[in-house]
C-alpha positions as CSV (number, residue, x, y, z in Angstrom):
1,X,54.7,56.3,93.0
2,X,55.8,55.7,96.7
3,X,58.6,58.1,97.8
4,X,61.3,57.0,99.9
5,X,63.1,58.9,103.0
6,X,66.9,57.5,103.8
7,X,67.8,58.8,106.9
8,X,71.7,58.5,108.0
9,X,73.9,60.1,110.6
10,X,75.9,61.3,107.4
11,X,74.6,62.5,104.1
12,X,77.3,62.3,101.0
13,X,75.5,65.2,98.7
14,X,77.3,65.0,95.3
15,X,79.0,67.8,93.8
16,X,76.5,69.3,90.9
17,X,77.0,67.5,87.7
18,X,78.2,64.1,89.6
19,X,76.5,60.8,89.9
20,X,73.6,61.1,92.4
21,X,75.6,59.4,95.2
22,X,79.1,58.4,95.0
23,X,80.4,54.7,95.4
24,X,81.5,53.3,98.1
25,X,80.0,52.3,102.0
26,X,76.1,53.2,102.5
27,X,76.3,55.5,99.5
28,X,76.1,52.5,97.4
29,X,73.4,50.8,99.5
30,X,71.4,53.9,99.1
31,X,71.6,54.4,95.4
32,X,70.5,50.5,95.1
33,X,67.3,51.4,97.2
34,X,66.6,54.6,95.4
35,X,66.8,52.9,91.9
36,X,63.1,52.3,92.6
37,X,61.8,55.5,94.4
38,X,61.8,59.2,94.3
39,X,64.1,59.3,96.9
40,X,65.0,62.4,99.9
41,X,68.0,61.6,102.0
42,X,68.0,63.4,105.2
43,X,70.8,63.8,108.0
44,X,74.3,65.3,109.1
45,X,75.9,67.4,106.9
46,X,79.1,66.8,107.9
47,X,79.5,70.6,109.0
48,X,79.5,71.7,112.6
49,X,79.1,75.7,113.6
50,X,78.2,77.4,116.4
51,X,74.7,78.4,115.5
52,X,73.1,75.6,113.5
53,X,69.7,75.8,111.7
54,X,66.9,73.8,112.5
55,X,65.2,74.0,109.1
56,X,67.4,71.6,106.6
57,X,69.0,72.3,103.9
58,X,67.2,71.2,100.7
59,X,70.0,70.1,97.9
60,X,67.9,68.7,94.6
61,X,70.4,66.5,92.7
62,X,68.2,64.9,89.6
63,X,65.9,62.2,91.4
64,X,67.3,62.7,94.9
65,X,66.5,65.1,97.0
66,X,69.1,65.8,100.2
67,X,68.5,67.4,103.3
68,X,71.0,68.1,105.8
69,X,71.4,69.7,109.2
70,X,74.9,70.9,110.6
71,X,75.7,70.3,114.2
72,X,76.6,72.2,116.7
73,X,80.0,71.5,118.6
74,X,78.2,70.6,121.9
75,X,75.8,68.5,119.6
76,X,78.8,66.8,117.5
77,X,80.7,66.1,120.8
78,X,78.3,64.4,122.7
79,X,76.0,62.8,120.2
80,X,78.3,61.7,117.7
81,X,81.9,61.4,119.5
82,X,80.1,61.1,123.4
83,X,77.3,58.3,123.2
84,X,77.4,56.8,119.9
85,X,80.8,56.3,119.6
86,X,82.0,56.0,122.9
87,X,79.2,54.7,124.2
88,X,76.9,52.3,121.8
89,X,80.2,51.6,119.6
90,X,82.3,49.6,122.2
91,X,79.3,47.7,123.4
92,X,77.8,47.1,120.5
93,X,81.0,45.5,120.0
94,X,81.5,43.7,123.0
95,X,84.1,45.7,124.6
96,X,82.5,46.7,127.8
97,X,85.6,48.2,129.0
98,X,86.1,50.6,126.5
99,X,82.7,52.1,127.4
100,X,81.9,55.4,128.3
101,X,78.6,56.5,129.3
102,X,77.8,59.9,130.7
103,X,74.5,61.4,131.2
104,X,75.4,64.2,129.2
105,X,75.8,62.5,126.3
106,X,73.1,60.5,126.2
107,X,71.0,64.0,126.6
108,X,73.1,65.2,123.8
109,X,71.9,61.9,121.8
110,X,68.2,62.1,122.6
111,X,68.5,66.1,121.8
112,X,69.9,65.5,118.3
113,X,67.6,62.5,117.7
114,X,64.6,64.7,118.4
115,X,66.4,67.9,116.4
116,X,66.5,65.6,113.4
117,X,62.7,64.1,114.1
118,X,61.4,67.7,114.1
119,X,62.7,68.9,111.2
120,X,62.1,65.7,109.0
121,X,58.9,65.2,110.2
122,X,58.0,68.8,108.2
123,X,58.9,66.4,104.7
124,X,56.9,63.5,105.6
125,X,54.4,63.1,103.1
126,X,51.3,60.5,103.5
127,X,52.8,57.4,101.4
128,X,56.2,57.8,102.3
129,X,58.4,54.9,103.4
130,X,61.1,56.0,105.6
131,X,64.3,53.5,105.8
132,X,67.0,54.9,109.0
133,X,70.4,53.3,108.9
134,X,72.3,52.5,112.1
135,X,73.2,53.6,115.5
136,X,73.6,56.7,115.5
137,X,69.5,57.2,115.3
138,X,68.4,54.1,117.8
139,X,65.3,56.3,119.2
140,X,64.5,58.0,115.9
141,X,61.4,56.2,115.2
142,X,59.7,56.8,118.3
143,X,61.0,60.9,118.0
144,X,59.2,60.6,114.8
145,X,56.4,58.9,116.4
146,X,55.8,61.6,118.9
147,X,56.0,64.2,115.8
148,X,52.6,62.5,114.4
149,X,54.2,60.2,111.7
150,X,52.7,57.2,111.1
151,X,54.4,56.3,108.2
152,X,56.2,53.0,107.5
153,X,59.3,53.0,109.1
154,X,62.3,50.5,108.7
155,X,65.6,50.3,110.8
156,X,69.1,48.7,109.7
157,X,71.4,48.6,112.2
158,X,75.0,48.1,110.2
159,X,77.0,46.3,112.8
160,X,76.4,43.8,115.4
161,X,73.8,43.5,118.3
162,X,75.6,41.9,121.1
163,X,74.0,39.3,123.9
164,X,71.3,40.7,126.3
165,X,73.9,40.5,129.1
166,X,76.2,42.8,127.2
167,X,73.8,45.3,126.0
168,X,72.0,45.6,129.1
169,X,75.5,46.9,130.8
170,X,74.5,50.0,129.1
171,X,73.0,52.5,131.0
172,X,69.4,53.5,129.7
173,X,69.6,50.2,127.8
174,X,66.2,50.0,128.2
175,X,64.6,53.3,127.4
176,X,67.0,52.3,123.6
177,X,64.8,49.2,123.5
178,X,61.3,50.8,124.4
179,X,62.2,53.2,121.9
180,X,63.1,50.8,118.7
181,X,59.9,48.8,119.8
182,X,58.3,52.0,117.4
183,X,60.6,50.7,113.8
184,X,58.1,48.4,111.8
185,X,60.3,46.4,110.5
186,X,64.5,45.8,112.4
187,X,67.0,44.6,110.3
188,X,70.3,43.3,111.6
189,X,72.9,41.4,109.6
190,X,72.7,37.8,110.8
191,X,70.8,35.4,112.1
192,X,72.8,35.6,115.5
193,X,71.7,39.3,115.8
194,X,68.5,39.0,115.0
195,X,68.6,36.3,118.1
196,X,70.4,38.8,120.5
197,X,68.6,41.3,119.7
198,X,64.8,39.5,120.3
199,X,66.2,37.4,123.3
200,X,66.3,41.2,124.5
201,X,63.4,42.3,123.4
202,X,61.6,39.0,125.3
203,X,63.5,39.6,128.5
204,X,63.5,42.8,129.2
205,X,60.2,44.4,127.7
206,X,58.6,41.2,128.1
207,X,57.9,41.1,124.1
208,X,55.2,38.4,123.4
209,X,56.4,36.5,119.9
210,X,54.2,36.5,117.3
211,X,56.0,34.1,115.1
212,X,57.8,34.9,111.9
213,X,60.1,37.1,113.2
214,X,57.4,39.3,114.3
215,X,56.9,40.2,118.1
216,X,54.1,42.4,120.0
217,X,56.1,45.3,122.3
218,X,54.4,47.4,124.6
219,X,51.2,47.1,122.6
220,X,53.2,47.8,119.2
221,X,53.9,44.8,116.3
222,X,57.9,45.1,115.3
223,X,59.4,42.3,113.3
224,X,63.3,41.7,113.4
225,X,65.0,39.4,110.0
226,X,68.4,39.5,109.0
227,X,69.1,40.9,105.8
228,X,73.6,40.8,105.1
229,X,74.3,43.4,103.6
230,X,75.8,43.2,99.6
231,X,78.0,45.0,97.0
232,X,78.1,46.1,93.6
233,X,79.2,43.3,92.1
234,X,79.4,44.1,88.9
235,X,80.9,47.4,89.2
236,X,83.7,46.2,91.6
237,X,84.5,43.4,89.1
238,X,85.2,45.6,86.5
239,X,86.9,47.9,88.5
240,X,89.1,45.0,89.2
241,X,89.5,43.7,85.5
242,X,90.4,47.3,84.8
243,X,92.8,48.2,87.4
244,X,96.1,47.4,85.6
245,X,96.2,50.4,83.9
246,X,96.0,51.8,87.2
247,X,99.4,54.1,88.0
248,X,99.3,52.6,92.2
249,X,98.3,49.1,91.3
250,X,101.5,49.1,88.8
251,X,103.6,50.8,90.8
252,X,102.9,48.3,93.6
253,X,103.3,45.4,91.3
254,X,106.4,46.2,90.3
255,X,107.6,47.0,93.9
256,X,106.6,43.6,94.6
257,X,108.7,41.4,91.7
258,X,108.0,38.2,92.0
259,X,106.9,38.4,96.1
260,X,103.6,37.6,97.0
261,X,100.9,40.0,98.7
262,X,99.0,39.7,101.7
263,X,96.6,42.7,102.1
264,X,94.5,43.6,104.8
265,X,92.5,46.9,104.5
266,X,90.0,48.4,107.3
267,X,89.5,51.9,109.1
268,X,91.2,51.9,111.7
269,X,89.0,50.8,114.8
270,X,89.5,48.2,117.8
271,X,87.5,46.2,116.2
272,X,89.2,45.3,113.4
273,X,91.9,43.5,114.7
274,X,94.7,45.0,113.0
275,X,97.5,45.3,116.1
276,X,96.6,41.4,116.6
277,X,96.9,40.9,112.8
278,X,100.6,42.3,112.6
279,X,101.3,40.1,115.5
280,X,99.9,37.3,113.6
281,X,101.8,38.1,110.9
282,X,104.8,38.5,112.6
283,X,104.2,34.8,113.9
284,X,104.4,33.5,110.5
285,X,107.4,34.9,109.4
286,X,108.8,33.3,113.2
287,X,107.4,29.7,111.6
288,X,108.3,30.0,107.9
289,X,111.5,32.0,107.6
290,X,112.1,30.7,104.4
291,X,109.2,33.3,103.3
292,X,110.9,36.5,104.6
293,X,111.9,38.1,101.7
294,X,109.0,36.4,99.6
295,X,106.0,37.8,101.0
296,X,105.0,41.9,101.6
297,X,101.9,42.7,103.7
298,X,100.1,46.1,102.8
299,X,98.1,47.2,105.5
300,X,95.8,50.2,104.3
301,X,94.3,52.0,107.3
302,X,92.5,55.2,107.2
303,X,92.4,56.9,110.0
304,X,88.8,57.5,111.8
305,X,87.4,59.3,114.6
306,X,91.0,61.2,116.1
307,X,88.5,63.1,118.5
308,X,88.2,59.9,120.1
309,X,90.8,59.1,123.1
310,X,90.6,55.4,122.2
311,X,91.8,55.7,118.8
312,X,94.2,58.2,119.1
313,X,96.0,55.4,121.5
314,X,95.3,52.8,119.2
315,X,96.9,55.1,116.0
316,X,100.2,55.1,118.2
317,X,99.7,51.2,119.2
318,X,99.4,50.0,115.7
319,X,102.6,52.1,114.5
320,X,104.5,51.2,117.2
321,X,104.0,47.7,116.6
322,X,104.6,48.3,112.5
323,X,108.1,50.2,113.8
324,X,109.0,46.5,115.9
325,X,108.0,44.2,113.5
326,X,110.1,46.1,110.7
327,X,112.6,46.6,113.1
328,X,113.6,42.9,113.8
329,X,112.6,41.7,110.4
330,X,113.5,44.1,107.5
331,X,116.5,44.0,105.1
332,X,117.5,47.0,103.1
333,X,115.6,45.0,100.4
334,X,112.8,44.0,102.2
335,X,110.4,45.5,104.7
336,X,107.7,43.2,105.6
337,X,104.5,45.4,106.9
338,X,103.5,48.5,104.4
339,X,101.8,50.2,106.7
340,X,99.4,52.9,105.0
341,X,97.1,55.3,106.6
342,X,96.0,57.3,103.1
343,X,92.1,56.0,102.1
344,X,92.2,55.1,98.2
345,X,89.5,55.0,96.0
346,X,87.6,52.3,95.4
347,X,89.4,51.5,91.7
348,X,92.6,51.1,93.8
349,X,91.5,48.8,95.9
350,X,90.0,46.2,93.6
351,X,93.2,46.2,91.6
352,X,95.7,45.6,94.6
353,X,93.0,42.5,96.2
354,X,93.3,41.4,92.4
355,X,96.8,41.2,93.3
356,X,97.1,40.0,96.7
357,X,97.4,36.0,97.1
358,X,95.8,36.3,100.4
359,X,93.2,38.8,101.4
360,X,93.4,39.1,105.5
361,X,90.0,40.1,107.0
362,X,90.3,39.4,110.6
363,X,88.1,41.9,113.1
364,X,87.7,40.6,116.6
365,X,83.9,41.2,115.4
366,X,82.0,43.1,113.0
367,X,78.2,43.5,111.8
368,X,79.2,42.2,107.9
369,X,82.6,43.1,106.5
370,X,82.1,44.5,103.2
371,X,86.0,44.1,102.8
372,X,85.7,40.2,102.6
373,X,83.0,40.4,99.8
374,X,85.0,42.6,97.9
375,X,88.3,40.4,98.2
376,X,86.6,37.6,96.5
377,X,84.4,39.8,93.8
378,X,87.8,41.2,93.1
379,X,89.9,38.0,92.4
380,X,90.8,36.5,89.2
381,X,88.5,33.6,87.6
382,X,91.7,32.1,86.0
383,X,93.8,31.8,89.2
384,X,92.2,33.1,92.3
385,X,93.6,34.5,95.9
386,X,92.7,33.0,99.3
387,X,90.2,34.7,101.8
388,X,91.2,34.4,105.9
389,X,88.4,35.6,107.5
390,X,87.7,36.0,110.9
391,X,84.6,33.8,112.2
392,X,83.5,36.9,114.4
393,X,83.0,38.9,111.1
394,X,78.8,38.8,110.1
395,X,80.7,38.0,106.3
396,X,81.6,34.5,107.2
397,X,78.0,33.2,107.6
398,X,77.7,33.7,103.7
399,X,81.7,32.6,103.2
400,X,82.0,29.5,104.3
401,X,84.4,28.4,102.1
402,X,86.5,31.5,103.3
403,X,89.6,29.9,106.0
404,X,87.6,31.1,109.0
405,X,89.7,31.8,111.8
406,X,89.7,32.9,115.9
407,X,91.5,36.1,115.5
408,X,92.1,36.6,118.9
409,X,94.6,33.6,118.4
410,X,98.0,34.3,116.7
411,X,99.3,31.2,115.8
412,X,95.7,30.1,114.1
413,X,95.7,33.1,111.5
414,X,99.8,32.6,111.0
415,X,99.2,28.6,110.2
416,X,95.8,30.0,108.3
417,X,98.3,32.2,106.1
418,X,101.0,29.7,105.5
419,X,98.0,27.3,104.1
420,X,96.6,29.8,102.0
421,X,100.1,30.6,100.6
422,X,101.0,26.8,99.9
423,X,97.2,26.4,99.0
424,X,97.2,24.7,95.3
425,X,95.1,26.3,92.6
426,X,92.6,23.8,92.2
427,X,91.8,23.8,95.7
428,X,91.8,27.9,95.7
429,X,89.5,27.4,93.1
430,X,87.2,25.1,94.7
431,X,86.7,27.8,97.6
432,X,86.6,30.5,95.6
433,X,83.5,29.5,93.0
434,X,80.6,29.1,95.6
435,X,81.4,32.5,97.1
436,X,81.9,34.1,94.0
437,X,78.3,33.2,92.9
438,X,77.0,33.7,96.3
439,X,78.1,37.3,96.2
440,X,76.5,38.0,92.7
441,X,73.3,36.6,94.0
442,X,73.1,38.3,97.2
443,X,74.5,41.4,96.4
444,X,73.8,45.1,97.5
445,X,70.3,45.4,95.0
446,X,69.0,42.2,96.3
447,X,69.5,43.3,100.3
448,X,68.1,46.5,99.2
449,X,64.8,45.0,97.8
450,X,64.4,42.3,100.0
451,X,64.1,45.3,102.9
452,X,62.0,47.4,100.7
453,X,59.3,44.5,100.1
454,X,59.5,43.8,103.7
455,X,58.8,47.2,104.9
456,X,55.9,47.9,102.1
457,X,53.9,45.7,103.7
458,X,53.4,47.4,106.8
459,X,51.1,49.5,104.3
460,X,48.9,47.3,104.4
461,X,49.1,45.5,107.9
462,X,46.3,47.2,110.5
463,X,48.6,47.9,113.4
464,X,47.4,46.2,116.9
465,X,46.4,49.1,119.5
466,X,47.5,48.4,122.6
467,X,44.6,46.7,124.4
468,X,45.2,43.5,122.0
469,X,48.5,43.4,123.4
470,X,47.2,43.4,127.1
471,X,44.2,41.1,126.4
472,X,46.7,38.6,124.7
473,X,49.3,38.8,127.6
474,X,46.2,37.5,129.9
C-alpha cells in the first residue's frame, strides 16, 4: 500500500490516547487524505529553542506517523514572521503596501526550506506520495529535488495566487516560480488562481502549455487545477444539531431574547475585512434605526501572529473602532458589537451560526473561506439563516446563492444585511438548498481524493527530460 508524506509549516501531534488529528483547519483536511494511506506528517513543531535538531522527532500515533522539527529564533523570525508572513502573505493578498521584503529573510526562508528538505528526505521511501500544503514551503519541492527524491510530489497552496503584475512586485518572484516548476501536480482554490498563477508561469518562465492544465517549465511537466477546499460535513452538522445543550450557545441565546444575531467569525488578519465590517454594520443601524435594540452582532476574533507589527496595529484598530461604534450606539440594555477575541471550539461555533440569522463573511479576499461553508452546513433545514459573503472570498464561486457583496463598500453589505434580515423564509430557503447540497457533495473527503487521484498518476507518467522541452520550443 502506497504511503503518504503531508508536509505543513505546522504539525498538530495529538496528545496519546486522542484521535489521530484533531478537528478543525488542515488537521481535518489531513485526516480525510490519510483515511486511505499509511500516513507520516512532517514539519514545525510549534517549539522554537536556541539549539534545534536537525534529525526530527518521530511521534507514532496509531496509523500516523509525525515528525517535527523545532525552530530556532533567527529561523522562526525570518522564515515564518520575516518572509512568509510579511512578505508572501500581503501579496499573496494583494496588499503590496503592506509588504516587507528583506534579503535576510528570504535567506532565512530558503535556509529552513532546505533544513526541512534534508531531514525529510532521510524518510522518503520509493512509492511514497508526498502532498506539501501552502506558502510557507513554495521552493520545497525543488529542495527535495536537489536531495535526490523523485517521488511524486503535489502542492496546495491554501489561499490565493494574485495577478502576474502583483506577484511579480515581489522580489525573487522568479527564483519562487523556477522553484515550484519541480511540484507534479499545483493546486490552488479557483479557477481564477489557477489562471493567475499559469498566466505567470507563461510570462515569465516562458512555460509552453501542454493542454489540460498541464504546462512544460524549464524542461519539467507541472500541471495546475483547482481543487476548493471542503468540510466535514457531517460532523459539523451534528455538531450543530447538538449544540443546544451547549452551556455558551445557551447562555448566548438567552442573552439575546428575542433579538436577532448577526455573527461574523475570522482570525484576525487584514484580510478579513473586519474593521470595514463594523463600519458596515454601523451603516445599517444609521439606515434602519428601528433595528437598534433588535439585532446583536458577535464578532469572534482570535488573535494571530502578535509578533507581527501589522497586526498588532490592526488589534488596536479594530477595538478602537468596537469602543466608537458602542460608544454612539449602546443603551444600558443594548450594546450592539460583541467583540470577542477568545478562539472556541469547533462545537461552539456550529451552535451560535445555528443561531445567527445572518452569517457575515466578508474578507477583502481570501483563498476559500471555510467560515462560509460552515455557516450554511450549520443552519437549520426547518428555517434557515442568510449567508453575505464577500465576492473576493474563493467560497463564493461554489455559493452563488450566498448575497455576494463588494466589501470594500459599506453601504452594499449594510443594504445586504437589512435584506437578509427582512428576507422571507421561503426565499431563505430557496438559497439555502443548492448550497447545502453543494457542500455535502464537495466536501473535505472529496477535495482530498480528487488531489490524491490526480497526483497518483504521475506514477505512471514518464517525465519529459529537458531536451524535449527545447526541441518543442523550436
Amino acid at each position: 500500500m502506497a504511503r503518504l508524506i503531508i508536509v505543513s509549516n505546522r504539525v498538530a501531534v495529538p496528545a496519546e490516547g486522542k484521535d489521530a488529528v484533531s478537528a478543525g483547519g488542515l488537521a481535518v483536511a489531513v485526516k480525510e487524505a490519510f483515511s486511505s494511506y499509511e500516513g507520516l506528517w512532517f514539519g514545525w513543531s510549534g517549539n522554537i529553542c536556541d539549539n534545534p535538531s536537525t534529525e526530527p522527532e518521530l511521534i507514532d500515533r496509531g496509523p500516523i506517523q509525525y515528525a517535527v522539527l523545532d525552530l530556532s529564533p533567527q529561523d522562526h523570525r525570518e522564515y515564518y514572521a520575516g518572509f512568509a508572513n510579511r512578505a508572501l502573505w500581503p501579496i499573496m493578498h494583494y496588499r503590496i503596501g503592506l509588504g516587507t521584503f528583506s534579503r535576510s529573510d528570504y535567506a532565512g526562508y530558503q535556509r529552513v526550506n532546505q533544513t526541512f528538505a534534508q531531514a525529510l528526505a532521510k524518510l522518503v521511501e520509493p512509492d511514497d506520495l508526498i502532498w506539501v500544503h501552502d506558502y510557507h514551503l513554495l521552493p520545497l519541492a525543488s529542495e527535495l529535488r536537489g536531495q535526490g527524491i523523485a517521488n511524486p510530489i503535489g502542492y496546495f497552496h491554501h489561499i490565493p495566487w494574485p495577478a502576474a503584475d502583483v506577484f511579480n512586485t515581489l522580489p525573487a518572484s522568479g527564483e519562487l516560480l523556477r522553484a515550484m516548476a519541480d511540484y507534479d501536480l499545483i493546486g490552488l482554490q479557483t479557477d481564477s488562481d489557477v489562471q493567475n498563477l499559469s498566466r505567470n508561469f507563461i510570462d515569465t518562465m516562458r512555460a509552453i502549455p501542454l493542454g489540460g492544465g498541464s504546462m512544460m517549465v524549464d524542461g519539467r511537466r507541472t500541471r495546475i487545477r483547482s481543487f476548493p477546499i471542503g468540510i466535514d460535513v457531517a460532523s459539523f452538522k451534528e455538531a450543530a444539531d447538538k449544540a443546544g445543550s451547549n452551556k455558551v450557545v445557551r447562555e448566548t441565546m438567552a442573552g439575546l431574547r428575542t433579538r436577532k444575531l448577526l455573527i461574523g467569525v475570522d482570525r484576525l488578519d487584514y484580510s478579513k475585512g473586519v474593521p470595514e465590517r463594523m463600519e458596515a454594520v454601523d451603516r445599517f443601524f444609521a439606515s434602519n434605526p428601528d433595528q437598534r435594540g433588535n439585532v446583536v452582532y458577535i464578532q469572534i476574533t482570535p488573535k494571530s501572529r502578535s509578533e507581527v507589527p501589522e497586526y498588532e496595529q490592526l488589534s488596536r484598530e479594530v477595538n478602537e473602532k468596537v469602543g466608537d461604534i458602542n460608544g454612539m450606539l449602546g443603551e444600558p440594555a443594548w450594546t450592539p458589537i460583541q467583540y470577542v477575541t477568545k478562539a472556541y471550539p469547533r462545537p461552539v461555533l456550529a451552535g451560535l451560526y445555528r443561531a445567527a440569522r445572518v452569517g457575515l463573511v466578508t474578507p477583502m479576499r481570501d483563498g476559500m473561506n471555510l467560515v462560509a461553508k460552515e455557516y450554511v452546513v450549520a443552519q437549520s433545514e426547518e428555517d434557515p439563516g442568510v449567508l453575505v459573503l464577500s465576492k473576493f472570498a474563493g467560497a463564493a464561486r461554489q455559493l452563488p446563492e450566498a448575497l455576494l457583496v463588494n466589501p470594500y463598500d459599506r453601504f452594499e453589505v449594510a443594504e445586504a444585511i437589512r435584506q437578509a434580515l427582512y428576507m422571507p423564509r421561503a426565499e431563505r430557503l430557496e438559497r439555502w438548498k443548492p448550497m447545502a447540497e453543494r457542500m455535502l457533495r464537495e466536501d473535505v473527503d472529496w477535495w482530498a481524493r480528487n488531489f490524491m487521484v490526480e497526483l497518483e498518476t504521475f506514477r505512471t507518467v514518464e517525465r519529459e527530460p529537458p531536451t524535449t522541452t527545447a526541441a518543442a520550443a523550436e
